[in-house]
C-alpha positions in Angstrom: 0.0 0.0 0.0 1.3 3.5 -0.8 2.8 6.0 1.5 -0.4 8.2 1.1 -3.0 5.1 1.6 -2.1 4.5 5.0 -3.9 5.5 7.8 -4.1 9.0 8.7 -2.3 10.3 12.0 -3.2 13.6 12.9 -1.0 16.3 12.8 0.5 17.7 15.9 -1.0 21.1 17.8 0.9 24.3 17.5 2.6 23.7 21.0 3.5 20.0 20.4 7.1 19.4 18.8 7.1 16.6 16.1 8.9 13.5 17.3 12.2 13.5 15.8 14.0 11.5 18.1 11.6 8.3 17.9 12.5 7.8 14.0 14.6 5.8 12.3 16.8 8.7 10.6 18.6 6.1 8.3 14.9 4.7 7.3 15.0 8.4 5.6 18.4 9.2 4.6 20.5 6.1 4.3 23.7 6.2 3.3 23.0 10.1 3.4 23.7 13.4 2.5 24.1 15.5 4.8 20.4 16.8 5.3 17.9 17.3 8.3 15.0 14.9 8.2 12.1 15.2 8.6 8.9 13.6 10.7 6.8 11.6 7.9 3.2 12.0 10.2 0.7 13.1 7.7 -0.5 10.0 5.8 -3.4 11.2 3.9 -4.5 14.6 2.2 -8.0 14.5 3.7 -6.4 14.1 7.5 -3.9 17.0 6.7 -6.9 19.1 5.2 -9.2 18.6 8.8 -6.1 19.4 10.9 -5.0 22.5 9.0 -8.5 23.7 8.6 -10.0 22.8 11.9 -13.8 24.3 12.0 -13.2 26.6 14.4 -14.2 30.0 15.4 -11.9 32.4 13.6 -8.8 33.9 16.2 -9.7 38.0 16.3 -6.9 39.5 14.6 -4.8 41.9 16.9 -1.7 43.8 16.1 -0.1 42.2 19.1 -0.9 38.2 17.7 1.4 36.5 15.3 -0.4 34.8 12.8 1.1 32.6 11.1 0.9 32.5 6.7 1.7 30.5 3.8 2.0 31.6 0.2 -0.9 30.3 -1.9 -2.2 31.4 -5.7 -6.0 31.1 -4.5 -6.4 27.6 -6.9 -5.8 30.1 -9.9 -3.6 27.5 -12.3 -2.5 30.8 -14.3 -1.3 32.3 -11.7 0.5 29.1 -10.6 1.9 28.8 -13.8 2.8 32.3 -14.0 5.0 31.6 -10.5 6.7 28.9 -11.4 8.4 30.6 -14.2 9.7 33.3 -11.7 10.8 30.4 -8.3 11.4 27.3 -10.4 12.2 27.7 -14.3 15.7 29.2 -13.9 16.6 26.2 -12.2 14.5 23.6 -13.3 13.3 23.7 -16.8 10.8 21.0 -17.2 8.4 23.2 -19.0 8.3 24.5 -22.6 9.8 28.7 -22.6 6.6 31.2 -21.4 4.4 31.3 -24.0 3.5 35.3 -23.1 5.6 37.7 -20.8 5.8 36.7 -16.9 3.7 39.2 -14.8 4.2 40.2 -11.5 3.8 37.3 -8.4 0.7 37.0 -8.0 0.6 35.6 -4.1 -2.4 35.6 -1.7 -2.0 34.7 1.8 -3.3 32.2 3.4 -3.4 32.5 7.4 -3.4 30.0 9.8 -6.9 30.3 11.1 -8.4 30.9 7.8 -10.2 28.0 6.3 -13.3 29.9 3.8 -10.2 31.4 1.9 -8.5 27.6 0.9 -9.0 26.5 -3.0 -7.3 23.5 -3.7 -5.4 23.1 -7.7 -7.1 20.5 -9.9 -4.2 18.8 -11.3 -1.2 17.0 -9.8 1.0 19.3 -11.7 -0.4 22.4 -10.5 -0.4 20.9 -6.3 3.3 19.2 -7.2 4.2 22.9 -7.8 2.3 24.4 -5.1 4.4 22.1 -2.5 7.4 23.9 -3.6 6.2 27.4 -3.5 4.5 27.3 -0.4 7.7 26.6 1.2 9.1 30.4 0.0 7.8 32.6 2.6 5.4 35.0 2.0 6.6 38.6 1.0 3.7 40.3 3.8 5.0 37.9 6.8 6.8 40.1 8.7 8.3 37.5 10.9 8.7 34.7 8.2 11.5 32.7 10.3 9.6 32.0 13.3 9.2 28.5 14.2 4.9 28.7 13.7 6.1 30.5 10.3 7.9 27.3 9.2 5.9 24.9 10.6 2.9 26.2 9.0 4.7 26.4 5.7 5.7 22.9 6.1 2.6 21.4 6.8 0.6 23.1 3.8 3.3 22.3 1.6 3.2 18.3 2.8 -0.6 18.8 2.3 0.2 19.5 -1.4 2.8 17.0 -1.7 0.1 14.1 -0.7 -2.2 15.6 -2.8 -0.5 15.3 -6.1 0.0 12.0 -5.2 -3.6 11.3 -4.8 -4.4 13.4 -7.9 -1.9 10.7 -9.5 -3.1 7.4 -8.8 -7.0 8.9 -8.9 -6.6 10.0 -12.5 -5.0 6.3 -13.3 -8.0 4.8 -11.6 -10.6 2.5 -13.4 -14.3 2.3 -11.5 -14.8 -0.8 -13.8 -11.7 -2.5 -11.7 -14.2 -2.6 -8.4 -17.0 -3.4 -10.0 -16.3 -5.0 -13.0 -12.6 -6.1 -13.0 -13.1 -8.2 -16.7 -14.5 -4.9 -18.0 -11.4 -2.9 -17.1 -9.6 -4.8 -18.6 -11.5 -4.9 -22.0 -11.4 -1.3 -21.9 -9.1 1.5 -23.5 -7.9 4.2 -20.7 -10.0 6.7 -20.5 -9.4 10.2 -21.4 -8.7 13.0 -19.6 -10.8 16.0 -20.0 -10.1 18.7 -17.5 -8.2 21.9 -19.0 -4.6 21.2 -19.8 -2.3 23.2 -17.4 0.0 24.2 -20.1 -1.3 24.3 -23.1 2.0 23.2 -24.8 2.2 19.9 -22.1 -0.1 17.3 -23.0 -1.8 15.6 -20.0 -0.1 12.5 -20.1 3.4 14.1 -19.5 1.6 16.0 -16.2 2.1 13.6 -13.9 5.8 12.8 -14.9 6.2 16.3 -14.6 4.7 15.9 -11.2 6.7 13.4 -9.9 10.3 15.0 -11.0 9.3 17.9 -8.5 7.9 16.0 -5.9 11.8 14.0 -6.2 13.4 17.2 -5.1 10.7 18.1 -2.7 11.7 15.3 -0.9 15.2 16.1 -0.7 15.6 19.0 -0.6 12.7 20.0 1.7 12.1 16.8 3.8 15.8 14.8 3.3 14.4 11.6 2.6 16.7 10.1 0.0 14.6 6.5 -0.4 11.7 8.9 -1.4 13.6 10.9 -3.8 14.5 8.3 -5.8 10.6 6.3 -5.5 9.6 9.4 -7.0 12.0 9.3 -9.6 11.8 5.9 -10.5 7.9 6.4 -10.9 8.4 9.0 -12.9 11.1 7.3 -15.7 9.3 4.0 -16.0 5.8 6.6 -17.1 8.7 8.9 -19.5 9.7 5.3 -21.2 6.6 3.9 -21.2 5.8 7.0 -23.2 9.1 6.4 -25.1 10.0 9.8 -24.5 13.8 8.5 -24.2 13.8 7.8 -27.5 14.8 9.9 -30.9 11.7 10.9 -33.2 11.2 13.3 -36.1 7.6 14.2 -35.0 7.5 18.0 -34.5 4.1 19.2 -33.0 3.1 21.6 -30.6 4.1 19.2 -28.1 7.3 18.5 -29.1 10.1 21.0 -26.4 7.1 19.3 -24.0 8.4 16.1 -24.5 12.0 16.6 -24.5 12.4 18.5 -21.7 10.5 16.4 -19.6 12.4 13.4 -20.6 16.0 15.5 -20.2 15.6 16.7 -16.9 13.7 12.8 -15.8 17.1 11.4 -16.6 18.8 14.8 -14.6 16.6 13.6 -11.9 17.5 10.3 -11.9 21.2 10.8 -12.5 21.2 13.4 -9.2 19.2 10.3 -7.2 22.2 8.5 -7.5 25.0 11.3 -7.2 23.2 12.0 -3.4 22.6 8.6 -2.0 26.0 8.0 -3.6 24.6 4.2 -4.8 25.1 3.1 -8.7 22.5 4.0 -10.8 19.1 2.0 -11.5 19.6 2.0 -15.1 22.6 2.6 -17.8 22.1 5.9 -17.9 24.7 6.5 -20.5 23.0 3.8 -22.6 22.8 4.4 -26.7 18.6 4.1 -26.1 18.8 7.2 -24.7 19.0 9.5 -27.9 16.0 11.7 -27.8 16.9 15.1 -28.9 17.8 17.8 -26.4 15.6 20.6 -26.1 16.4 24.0 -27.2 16.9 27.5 -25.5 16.8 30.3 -28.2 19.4 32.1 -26.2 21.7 29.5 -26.0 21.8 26.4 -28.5 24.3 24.6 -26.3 22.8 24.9 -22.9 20.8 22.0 -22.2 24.0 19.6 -24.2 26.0 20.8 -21.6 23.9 20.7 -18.8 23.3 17.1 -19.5 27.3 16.2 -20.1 28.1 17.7 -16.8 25.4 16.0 -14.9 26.7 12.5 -16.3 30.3 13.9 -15.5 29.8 13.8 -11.8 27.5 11.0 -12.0 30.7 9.5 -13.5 33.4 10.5 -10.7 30.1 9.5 -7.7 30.8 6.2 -9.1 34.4 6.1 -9.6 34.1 7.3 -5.5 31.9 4.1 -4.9 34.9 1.7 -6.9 37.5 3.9 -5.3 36.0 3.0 -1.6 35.4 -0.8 -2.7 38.6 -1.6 -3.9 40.1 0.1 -0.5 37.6 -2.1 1.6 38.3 -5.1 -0.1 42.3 -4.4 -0.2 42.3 -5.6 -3.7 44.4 -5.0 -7.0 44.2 -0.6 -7.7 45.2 -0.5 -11.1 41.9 -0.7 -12.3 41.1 2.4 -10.4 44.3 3.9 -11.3 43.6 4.2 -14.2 39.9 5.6 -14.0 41.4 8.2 -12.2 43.7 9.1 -15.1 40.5 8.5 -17.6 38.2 10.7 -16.1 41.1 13.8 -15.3 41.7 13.5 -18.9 37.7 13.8 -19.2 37.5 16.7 -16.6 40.3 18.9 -17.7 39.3 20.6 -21.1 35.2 20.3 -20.0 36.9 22.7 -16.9 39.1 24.5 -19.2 36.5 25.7 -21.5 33.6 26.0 -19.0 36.0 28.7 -17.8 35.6 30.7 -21.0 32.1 31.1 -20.8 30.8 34.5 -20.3 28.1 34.8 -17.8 27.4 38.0 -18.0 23.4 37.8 -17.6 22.2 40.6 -15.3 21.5 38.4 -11.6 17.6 39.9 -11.3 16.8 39.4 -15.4 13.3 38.5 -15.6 12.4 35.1 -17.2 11.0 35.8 -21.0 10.8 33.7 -23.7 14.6 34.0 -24.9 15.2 32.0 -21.7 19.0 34.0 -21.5 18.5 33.9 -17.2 17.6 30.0 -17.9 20.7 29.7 -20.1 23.0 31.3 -17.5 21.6 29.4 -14.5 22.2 26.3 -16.7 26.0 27.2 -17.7 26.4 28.3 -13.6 25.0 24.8 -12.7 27.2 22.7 -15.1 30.1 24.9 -14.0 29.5 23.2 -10.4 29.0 20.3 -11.4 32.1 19.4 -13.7 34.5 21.1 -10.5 32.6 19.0 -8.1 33.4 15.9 -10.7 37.2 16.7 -10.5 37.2 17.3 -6.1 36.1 14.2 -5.9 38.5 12.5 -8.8 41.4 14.5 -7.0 40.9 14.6 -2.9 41.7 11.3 -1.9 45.5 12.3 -3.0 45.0 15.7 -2.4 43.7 15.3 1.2 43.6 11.1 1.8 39.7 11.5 2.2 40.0 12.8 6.2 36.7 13.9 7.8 35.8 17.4 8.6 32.2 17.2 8.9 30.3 15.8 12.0 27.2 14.6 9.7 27.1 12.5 6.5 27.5 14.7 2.9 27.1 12.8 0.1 30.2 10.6 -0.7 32.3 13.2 2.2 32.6 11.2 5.3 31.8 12.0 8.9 33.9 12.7 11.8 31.6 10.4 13.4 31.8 7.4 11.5 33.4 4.8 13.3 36.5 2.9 11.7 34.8 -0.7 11.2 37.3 -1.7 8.2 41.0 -1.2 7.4 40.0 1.1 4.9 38.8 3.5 7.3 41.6 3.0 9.9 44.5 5.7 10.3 46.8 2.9 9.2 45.2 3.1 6.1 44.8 6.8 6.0 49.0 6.8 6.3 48.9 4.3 3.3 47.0 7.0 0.8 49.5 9.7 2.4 51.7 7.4 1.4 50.7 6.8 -2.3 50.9 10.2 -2.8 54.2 11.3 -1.7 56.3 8.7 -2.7 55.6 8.6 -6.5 57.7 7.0 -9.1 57.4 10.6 -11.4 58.2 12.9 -8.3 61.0 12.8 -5.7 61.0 10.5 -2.7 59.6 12.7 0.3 61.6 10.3 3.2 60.8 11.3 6.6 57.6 11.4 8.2 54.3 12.4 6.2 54.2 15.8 7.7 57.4 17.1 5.9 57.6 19.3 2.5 58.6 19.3 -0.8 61.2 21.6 -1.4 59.5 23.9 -4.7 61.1 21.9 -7.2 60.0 18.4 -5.6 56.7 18.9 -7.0 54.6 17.1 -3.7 53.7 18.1 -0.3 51.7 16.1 2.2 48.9 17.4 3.8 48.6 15.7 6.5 46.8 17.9 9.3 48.7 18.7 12.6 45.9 17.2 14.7 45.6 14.0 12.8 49.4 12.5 12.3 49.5 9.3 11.9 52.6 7.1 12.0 54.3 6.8 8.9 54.6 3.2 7.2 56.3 2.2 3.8 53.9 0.3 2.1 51.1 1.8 -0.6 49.2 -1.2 -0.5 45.9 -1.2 1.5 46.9 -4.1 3.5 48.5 -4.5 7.0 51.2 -6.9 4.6 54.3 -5.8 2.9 52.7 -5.1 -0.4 54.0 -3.5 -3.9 53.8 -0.1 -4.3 50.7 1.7 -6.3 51.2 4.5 -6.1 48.5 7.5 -7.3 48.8 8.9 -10.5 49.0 12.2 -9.5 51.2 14.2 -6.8 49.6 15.5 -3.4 51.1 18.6 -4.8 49.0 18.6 -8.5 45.9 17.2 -6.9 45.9 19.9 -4.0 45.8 22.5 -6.6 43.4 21.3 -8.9 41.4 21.0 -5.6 41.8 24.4 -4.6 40.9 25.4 -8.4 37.8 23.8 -8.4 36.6 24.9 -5.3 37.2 28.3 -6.1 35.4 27.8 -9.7 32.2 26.5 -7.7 32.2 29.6 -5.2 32.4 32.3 -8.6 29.3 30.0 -10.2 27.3 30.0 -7.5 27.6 33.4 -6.8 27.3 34.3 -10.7 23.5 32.1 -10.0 20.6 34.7 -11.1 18.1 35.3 -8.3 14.0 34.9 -8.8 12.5 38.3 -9.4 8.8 38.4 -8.4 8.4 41.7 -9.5 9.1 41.1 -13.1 11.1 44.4 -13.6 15.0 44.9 -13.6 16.9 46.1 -10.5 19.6 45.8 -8.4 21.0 42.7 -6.7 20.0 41.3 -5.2 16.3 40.8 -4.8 13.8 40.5 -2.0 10.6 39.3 -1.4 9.0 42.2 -1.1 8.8 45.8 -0.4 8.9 45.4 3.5 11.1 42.2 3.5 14.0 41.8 4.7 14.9 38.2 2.7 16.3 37.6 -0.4 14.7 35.6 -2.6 15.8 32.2 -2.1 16.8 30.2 -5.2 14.6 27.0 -5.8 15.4 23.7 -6.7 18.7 22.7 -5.4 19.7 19.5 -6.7 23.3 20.4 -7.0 23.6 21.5 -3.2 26.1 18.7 -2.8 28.9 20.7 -4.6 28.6 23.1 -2.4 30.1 20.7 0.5 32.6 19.1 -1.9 33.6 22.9 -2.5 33.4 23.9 1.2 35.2 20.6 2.0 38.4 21.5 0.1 38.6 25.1 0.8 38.6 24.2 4.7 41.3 21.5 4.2 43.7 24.4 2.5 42.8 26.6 4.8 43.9 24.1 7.5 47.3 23.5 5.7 47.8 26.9 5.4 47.4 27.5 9.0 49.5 24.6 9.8 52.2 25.5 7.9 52.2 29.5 7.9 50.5 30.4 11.7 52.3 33.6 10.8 51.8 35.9 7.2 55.7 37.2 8.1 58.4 36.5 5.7 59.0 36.7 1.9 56.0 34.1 1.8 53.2 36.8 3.2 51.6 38.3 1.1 50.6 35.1 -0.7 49.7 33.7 2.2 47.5 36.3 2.8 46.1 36.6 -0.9 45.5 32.9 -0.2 43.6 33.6 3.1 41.5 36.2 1.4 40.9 33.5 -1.9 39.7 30.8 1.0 37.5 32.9 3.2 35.8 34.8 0.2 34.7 31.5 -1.7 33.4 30.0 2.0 31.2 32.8 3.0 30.1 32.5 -0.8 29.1 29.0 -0.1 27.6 29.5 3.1 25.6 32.5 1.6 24.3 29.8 -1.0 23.1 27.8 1.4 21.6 30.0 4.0 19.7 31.3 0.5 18.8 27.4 0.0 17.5 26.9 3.3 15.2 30.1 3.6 12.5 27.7 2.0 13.7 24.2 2.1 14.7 22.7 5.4 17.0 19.8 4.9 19.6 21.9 3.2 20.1 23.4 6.9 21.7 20.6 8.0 24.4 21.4 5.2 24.2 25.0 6.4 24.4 24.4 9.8 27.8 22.2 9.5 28.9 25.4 7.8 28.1 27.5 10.1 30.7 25.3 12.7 33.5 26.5 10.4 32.9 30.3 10.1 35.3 32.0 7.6 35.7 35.1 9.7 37.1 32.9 12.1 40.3 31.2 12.6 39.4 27.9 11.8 41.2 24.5 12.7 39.8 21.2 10.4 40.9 19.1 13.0 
C-alpha cells in the first residue's frame, strides 16, 4: 500500500514538537547526504486538510498576535503557472519557454486560522508545484523565520505534496476495476478531459512532470533520499513507457514538451544517485537514450552541456563508490588507477573551456521567452557540477579523504563514522599519504608524512597537525608488505586542482541569477518584497552537494595553510594572505548559498548548519 494510503495520524497542535528523536533517521536518509530529516506524520491529504483547517471559530486579529501565513495562488492555475516561471524555471526547466511575458507574483496569503479562503489546484502538476512554492515565505509575513512560520509552511506544503500523489493514482484509476474487473480490462484508458495546465504539455506528461518535482521536494525539503529516488523511479518508468527516451522526427506543438520532460527525468535520476552516492538503476549512458535535447533560443548549447556535466559527476560519484570498494576489499588498484587518469583526462578541457564562458546575464533578469536567465543558471549549474566531478576524482591524493564534517555529505565522510574496516583505519589513512608522496614521477619525500617538498619536488603532504598518523612504507591497503601503487597524481597537482575547483564552484554559484517576483530589472540582489527583509531564495537545489565538496576542500587548504604559515611574516606573506583572502571569500560565498537554499527548504540546513561550525571570519582548525 502507498505511502499516502495508509492510515491518517493527525498532525500535531501548534505547541506540540514533532517526534524527531523516535525515527529511524537512516529509514530516511540512508547512506546520506548530509540533510535534516524530517517527521513523515501526515498519511493522507484529507487528515492533513481537517487538521490544517480545523472548524473553528476564527482567532480576532490583533496587532499584538502572530499569525502565522503561507504563500498560496487562491487555486488560480494561471497564476501558478505564472510563479513557477519566476521560483522554479531558472533552475528547473521541465516546461516549454513562457508562452506570453511573466507578470508580476501573483501571491495571496493564506493564514493560519483561515479555512473559507483555501482552493485546492485541480491537477497533480499544478499541487506538485504548489508544494514547492508554499515553502518560499510569504513577502507580507513580517516574521517569516519563526518557528509557527515554518511549521505552517511545512505542513501546507506536505498537504500539497500528498495531494498530487492522490491526484496521481485517482486519474490512473478505473471504477470498472471494483465493480467489473473483466471490464477494465476490456477497456481502453480513459481520457482525460479537464483543461490542460500548459497548453503546450499534453496531460499524459503531467504527472511525470509531477513526480520530478515532488523528487526534489523530498530532498531537498524533507531529506528523505529513499523517497527521492521512488519518486524518480515512478516517474522514468511513465517517461519510457511513453518512449520519450527515444529519438523521433515528429515535431508538433508538443514536441520541447516532450524533450524537456524526458532531459531533466534522466537529470533527476542521475542526481538520485549522485546524493545517495549508490550506482544507478539503469545505464544511464545507454545508446537508447537519444531523444533530442531541447532547445533554449538564447543558447543552443545549454541543455547539451547541462546534461554532459550532470553525467560527469555521476561518473566521478561512481568512480568514488569503486574507489571505496577496492580500498575495503584491499584488492588489485590498477583498475582504479587508471579511471582516475580517464576521467582527469575527461575533466580537464570540459573545466578548461567552461572557464571561457561569459556569464554575464544581469543576476535579477526576468524570465522571457529567450530564456538567456535560464541559459546562465544552466552554464552556472554545469560549472558546479564538472568542478565537483574533478574534487572528488582528485581529494583522496589531495587530502587522503579525512573527515571534517560531524554529519554524512554525500560521498564526504563524517567525523563520526566509526572505523569498522581497514579502509577507514588511520593505518590506512598513512597508506594514501603514502601513495601520494612517494611517487615513481616525483622525488621520494623520506621522513615522516608531515614534511615538505622543497618547490622543485613537485609534492607536499597534507597531512593535518591534529591527525598525524605514523608513517609506514607500504602503498598497498593491506597491513602486509605489499608493492607499491602508487596514485597517478602528486599531493602537490591534486591539491591545486582542488583548490581550483573549489574556487570555480564559489564564482558559479555566486554568478547564480536570483528569482525576481516583480518582473522588472533592479539591483541585486532581490527581496521578497517591499517590506522584506529576505532575499529571494533560489529554488530547486539539486546540485547543493557541490557546495560541500567545494566547502570541504577550501577548509582542508585553509587548514594546511594555517598549519604551515600560523604567521603571514616573511618573503611568503603576502601570498599567504592573498590565499587567506581567496579561502575565506569562496566560504562565506558558499555559506551564503546555502543560507539562500534553506530560507524555503529545510534539509539543506543541515548542510548549512555544519557550515556554520566553520565560520570564515574565524580562525578555523579542520581538526
Amino acid at each position: 500500500m502507498s505511502d499516502y494510503q495508509d492510515l491518517a495520524i493527525s498532525l500535531p497542535t501548534q505547541q506540540e514538537e514533532i517526534p524527531q528523536d523516535t525515527l529511524l533517521i537512516q529509514n530516511y536518509i540512508e547512506p546520506g547526504a548530509g540533510l535534516k530529516p524530517l517527521a513523515d506524520l501526515w498519511k493522507d491529504s484529507d487528515a492533513i486538510y481537517d487538521n490544517l483547517f480545523q472548524d473553528v471559530l476564527a482567532d480576532t486579529l490583533t496587532p499584538n498576535i502572530k499569525v502565522p501565513m503561507v504563500r498560496t495562488y487562491g487555486g488560480n492555475d494561471q497564476a501558478i503557472l505564472n510563479a513557477y516561471y519566476i521560483w522554479i524555471h531558472p533552475y528547473f526547466p521541465i516546461l516549454p519557454p513562457p508562452e506570453t511575458a511573466v507578470a508580476p507574483d501573483q501571491v495571496t496569503p493564506l493564514y493560519e486560522n483561515e479555512r473559507a479562503k483555501f482552493e485546492e489546484p485541480s491537477s497533480a502538476i499544478a499541487l506538485a508545484i504548489s508544494a514547492i512554492l508554499a515553502l518560499i515565505p510569504c513577502p507580507q509575513d513580517p516574521n517569516p523565520l519563526e518557528p509557527e512560520s515554518i511549521r505552517w509552511r511545512r505542513a501546507y506544503s506536505q498537504f500539497h505534496a500528498k495531494a498530487a500523489l492522490e491526484s496521481i493514482e485517482a486519474e490512473t484509476e478505473r471504477p470498472e476495476s471494483s465493480i467489473e474487473p473483466p471490464k477494465a480490462l476490456d477497456d481502453s484508458d480513459d481520457e482525460i478531459f479537464r483543461e490542460k495546465f500548459h497548453p503546450l504539455v499534453p496531460h499524459e506528461l503531467e504527472s511525470v512532470i509531477a513526480l520530478d518535482l515532488l523528487s526534489v521536494y523530498e530532498y531537498a525539503q524533507r531529506g528523505n533520499l529513499k523517497k527521492m529516488r521512488a519518486r524518480v523511479g515512478a516517474a522514468l518508468m511513465s517517461a519510457m513507457s511513453l518512449n520519450l527516451h527515444t529519438h523521433s522526427d515528429i515535431e508538433d506543438e508538443y514536441t520541447e514538451a516532450r524533450r524537456r520532460t524526458w532531459w531533466m527525468t534522466y537529470i533527476c535520476v542521475c542526481q538520485g544517485s549522485i546524493v545517495s552516492n549508490t550506482p544507478p538503476t539503469l545505464d544511464v549512458f545507454s545508446s537508447s537514450f537519444n531523444a533530442k535535447y531541447p532547445t533554449i533560443k538564447a543558447d543552443p548549447d545549454a541543455w547539451s552541456l547541462f546534461v554532459q556535466a550532470q553525467q560527469a559527476i555521476l561518473a566521478a560519484t561512481q568512480f568514488v563508490i569503486d574507489f571505496n570498494k577496492a580500498r575495503k576489499e584491499q584488492s588489485d588498484m590498477t583498475r582504479i588507477y587508471n579511471r582516475m587518469r580517464e576521467l582527469e583526462r575527461v575533466l580537464e578541457p570540459l573545466i578548461a573551456k567552461s572557464e571561457t564562458w561569459m556569464l554575464n546575464c544581469p543576476l535579477t533578469q526576468p524570465v522571457d521567452r529567450t530564456e538567456i536567465v535560464l541559459s546562465q543558471s544552466l552554464r552556472c549549474i554545469s560549472r558546479i557540477k564538472l568542478n565537483s566531478a574533478r574534487i572528488k576524482v582528485h581529494r583522496y591524493c589531495a587530502f587522503f579523504d579525512l573527515a571534517v564534517f560531524s554529519g554524512k555529505h554525500c560521498d564526504l565522510k563524517s567525523t563520526n563514522e566509526r572505523s569498522t574496516s581497514m579502509a577507514d583505519s588511520p593505518e590506512s589513512v598513512t597508506q594514501l599519504q603514502s601513495c601520494c608522496t612517494n611517487m615513481g614521477n616525483t622525488p621520494s619525500m623520506g621522513g615522516t608524512p608531515s614534511s615538505h617538498s622543497s618547490p622543485s619536488g613537485g609534492s607536499a603532504s597534507p597531512t593535518l597537525s591534529s591527525r598525524s598518523t605514523p608513517n609506514v612504507d607500504s602503498c598497498g591497503f593491506s597491513y602486509q608488505p605489499a608493492p607499491v601503487q602508487p596514485f597517478p597524481f602528486s599531493t602537490h597537482h591534486s591539491s591545486k586542482i582542488c583548490l581550483k575547483s573549489a574556487l570555480n564552484i564559489a564564482q558559479a554559484f555566486d554568478s547564480m541569477p536570483y528569482p525576481n517576483p516583480t518582473g522588472l530589472l533592479c539591483d541585486a540582489p532581490c527581496y521578497l518584497g517591499p517590506s522584506s527583509t529576505l532575499i529571494t531564495p533560489r529554488t530547486m537545489p539539486s546540485f547543493a552537494c557541490c557546495a560541500m565538496q567545494c566547502s570541504y576542500a577550501l577548509l582542508m587548504v585553509k587548514d594546511r595553510t594555517e598549519t604551515m604559515y600560523p604567521t603571514s611574516n616573511g618573503e611568503a606573506g603576502a601570498l599567504v594572505d592573498n590565499l587567506r583572502d581567496r579561502l575565506q571569500q569562496g566560504l562565506v560565498s558558499i555559506l551564503v548559498t546555502l543560507e539562500n537554499y534553506a530560507t524555503a527548504f529545510e534539509a539543506l540546513g543541515g548542510m548549512r548548519g555544519k557550515m556554520k561550525l566553520f565560520p570564515p571570519y574565524k580562525d578555523t582548525n579542520c581538526g
